[in-house]
C-alpha positions in Angstrom: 132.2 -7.2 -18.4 132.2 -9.7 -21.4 129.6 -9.0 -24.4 127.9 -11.9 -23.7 127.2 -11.0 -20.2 125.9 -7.5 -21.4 123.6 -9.4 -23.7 122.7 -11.6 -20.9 121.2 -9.0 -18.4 119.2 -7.1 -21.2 117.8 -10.7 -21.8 116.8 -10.7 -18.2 115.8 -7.2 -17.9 113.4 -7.1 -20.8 112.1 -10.5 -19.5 111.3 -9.0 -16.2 109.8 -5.8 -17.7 107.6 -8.0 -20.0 105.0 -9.5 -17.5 104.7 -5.8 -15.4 103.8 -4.3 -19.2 101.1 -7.6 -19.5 99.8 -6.8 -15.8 98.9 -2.7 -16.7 97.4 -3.7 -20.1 95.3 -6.0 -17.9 94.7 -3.8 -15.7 93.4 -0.8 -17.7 91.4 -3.5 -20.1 89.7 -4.3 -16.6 88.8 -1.0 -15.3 87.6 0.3 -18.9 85.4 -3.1 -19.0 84.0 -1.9 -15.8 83.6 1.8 -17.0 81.6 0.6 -19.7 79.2 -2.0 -17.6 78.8 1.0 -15.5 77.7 3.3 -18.4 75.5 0.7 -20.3 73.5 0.0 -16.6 73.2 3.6 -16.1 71.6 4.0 -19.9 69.6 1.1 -19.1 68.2 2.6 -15.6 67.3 5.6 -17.4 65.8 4.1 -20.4 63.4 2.2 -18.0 62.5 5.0 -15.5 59.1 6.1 -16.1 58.8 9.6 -18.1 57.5 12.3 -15.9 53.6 13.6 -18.0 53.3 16.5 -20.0 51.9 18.9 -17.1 49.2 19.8 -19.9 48.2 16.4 -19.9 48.2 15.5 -16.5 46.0 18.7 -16.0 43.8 17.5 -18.9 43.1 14.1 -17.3 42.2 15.5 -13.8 39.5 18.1 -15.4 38.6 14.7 -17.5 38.4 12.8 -14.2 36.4 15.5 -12.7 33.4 16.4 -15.2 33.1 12.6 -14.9 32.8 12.5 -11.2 30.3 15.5 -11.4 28.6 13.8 -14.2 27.9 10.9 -12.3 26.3 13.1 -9.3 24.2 15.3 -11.6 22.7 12.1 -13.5 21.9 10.7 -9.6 20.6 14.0 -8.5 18.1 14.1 -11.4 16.9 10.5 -10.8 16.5 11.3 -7.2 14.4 14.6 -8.6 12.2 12.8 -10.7 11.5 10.5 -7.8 11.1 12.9 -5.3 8.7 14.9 -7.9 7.0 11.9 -8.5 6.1 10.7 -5.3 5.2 14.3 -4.4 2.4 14.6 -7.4 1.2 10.9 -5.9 1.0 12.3 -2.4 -0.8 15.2 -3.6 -3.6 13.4 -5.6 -4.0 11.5 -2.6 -4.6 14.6 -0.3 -6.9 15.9 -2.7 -8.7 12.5 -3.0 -9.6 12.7 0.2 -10.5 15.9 0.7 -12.5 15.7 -2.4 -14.1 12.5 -0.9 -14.5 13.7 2.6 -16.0 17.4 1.6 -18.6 15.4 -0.3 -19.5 13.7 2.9 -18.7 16.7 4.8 -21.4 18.3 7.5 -20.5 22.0 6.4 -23.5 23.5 5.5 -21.9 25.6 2.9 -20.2 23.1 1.4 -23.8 21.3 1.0 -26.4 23.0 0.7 -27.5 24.2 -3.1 -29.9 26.3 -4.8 -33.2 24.9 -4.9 -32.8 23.3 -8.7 -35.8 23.5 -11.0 -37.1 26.8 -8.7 -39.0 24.4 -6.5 -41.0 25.8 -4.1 -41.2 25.2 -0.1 -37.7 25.1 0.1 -36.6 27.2 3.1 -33.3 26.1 4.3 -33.6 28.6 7.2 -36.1 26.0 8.5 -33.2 23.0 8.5 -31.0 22.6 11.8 -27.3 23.9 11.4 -25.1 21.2 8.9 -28.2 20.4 7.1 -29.3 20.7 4.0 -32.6 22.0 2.3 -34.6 20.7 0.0 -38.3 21.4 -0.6 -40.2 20.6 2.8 -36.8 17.9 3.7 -33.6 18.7 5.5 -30.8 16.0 4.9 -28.1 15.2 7.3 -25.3 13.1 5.6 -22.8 11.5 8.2 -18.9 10.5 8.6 -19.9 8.2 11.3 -20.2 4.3 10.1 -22.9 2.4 12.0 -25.0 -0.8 11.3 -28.1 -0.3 9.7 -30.2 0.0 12.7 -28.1 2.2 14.6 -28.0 4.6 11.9 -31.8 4.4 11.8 -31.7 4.9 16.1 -29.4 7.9 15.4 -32.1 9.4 13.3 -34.5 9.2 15.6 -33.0 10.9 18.0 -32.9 13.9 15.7 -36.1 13.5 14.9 -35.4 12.2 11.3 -35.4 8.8 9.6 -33.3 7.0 7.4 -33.5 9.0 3.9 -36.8 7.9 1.5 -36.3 8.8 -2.0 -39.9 9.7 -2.7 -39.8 10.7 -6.5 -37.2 11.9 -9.2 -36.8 15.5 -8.2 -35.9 14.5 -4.8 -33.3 11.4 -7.1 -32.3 14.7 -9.3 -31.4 16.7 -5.9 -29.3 13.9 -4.7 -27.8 13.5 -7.4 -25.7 16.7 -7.3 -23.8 15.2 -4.2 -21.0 12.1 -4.1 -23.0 10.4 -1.4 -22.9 6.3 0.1 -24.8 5.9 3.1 -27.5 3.3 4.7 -30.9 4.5 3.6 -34.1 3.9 5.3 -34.8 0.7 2.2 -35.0 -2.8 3.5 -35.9 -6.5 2.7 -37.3 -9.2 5.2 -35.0 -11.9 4.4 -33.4 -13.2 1.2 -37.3 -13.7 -0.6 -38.8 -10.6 0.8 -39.5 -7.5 -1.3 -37.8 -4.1 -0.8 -40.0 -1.7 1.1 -39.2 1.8 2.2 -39.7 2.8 5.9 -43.1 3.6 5.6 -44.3 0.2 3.8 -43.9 1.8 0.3 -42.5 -0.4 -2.2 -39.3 0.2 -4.3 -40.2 1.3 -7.8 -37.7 0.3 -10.3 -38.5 3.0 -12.4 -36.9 5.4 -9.8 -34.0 3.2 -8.6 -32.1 0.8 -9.6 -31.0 -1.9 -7.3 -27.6 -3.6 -7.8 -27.3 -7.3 -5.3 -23.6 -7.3 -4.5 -24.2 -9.7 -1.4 -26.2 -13.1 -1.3 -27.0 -11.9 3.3 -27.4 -7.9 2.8 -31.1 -7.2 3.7 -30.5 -3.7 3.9 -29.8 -0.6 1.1 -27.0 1.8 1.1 -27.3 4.5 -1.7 -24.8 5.1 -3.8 -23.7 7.2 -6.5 -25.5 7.7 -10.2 -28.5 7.1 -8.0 -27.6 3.4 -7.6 -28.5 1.4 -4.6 -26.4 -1.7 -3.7 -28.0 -4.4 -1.1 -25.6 -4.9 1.9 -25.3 -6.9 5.1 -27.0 -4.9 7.6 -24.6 -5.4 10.5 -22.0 -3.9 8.5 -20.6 -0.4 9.6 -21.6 2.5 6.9 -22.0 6.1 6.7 -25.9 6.8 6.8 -28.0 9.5 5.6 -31.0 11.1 7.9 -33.6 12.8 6.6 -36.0 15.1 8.6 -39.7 16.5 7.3 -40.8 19.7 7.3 -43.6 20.6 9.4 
């Protein structure tokens, strides 16, 4: 073979080993340019993954969350105490109220009946019926029951008694001691009539005092600090009966 041949084929020879060369150097560039994406993506997922919490911290929050919660319900539970304490002091007051007002107006004859103030004689209380009371030569009855003027005065009757006449200020003084409001036996004929008790005596304003609280009430109900008030008689009130001594 000539020299120039020779030359010729390493011509052709390097010229086909050239472009194969090229192709790996591509090839690695390629696959190193994917390594890196790969690695820079990875860095990035882990940069953005959120960072697990200190276990100290998370502990902290949920005893933080939890004094709040219990907080709330002890701040509730006190309102609901106050309330409940409240109301229970109302309810009471109210009970006592009543059984304040209703042992005033109660029939118990030891509940009512008193000492004889002043040492006044001819009072014998052995001499009243049971659940009245004694006072001087007069045994008072003071009842629950609410009934127009005249049937309280009927209900007397029947027990031998009359609607009560204050007769002078001992008998005011004795009353006195007691909460009482009841129809008494003091009356009018009509709006220009004059007040007269049951036996035709005439009211003394010395003794009394006599408060108009309605324009039609032609009949008295006593009431307390020895006040009487003028009411319509068909209205239905407590009474009070009073009964002589023989």
């Amino acid at each position: 073979m000539s020299k120039q041949q020779e030359t010729y084929a390493e011509l052709n020879r390097e010229r086909l080993r050239r472009p194969l060369q090229e192709r790996r150097s591509k090839g690695s560039e390629s696959k190193k340019s994917a390594r890196e994406q790969s690695v820079t993506y990875s860095e990035l997922t882990l940069r953005n993954r959120p960072q697990p919490c200190d276990a100290s911290e998370s502990a902290q929050n949920k005893v933080d969350s939890s004094t709040t919660k219990w907080r709330h319900i002890a701040v509730t539970l006190g309102i609901c105490s106050l309330v409940l304490l409240v109301t229970t002091g109302f309810l009471a007051a109210q009970i006592n109220w009543k059984h304040r007002g209703s042992s005033h107006a109660s029939l118990n004859i030891t509940d009512w009946t008193s000492p004889n103030p002043g040492g006044q004689k001819g009072c014998n209380r052995g001499l009243c019926p049971d659940a009245w009371v004694g006072f001087r030569n007069s045994c008072y009855h003071f009842w629950n029951d609410e009934k127009s003027w005249e049937d309280g005065r009927r209900t007397c009757t029947a027990l031998n008694a009359s609607l009560l006449q204050i007769d002078d200020q001992e008998e005011r003084d004795f009353l006195a001691l007691f909460t009482l409001y009841g129809w008494i036996g003091l009356s009018r004929d009509g709006a220009g009539g004059s007040w007269q008790w049951r036996d035709g005596t005439a009211l003394s304003s010395d003794l009394l005092t006599l408060t108009k609280t309605e324009p039609d009430g032609d009949c008295a109900v006593y009431g307390v600090k020895n006040i009487i008030y003028n009411r319509n008689c068909m209205k239905a009130t407590s009474f009070i009966c009073e009964q002589q001594i023989p």
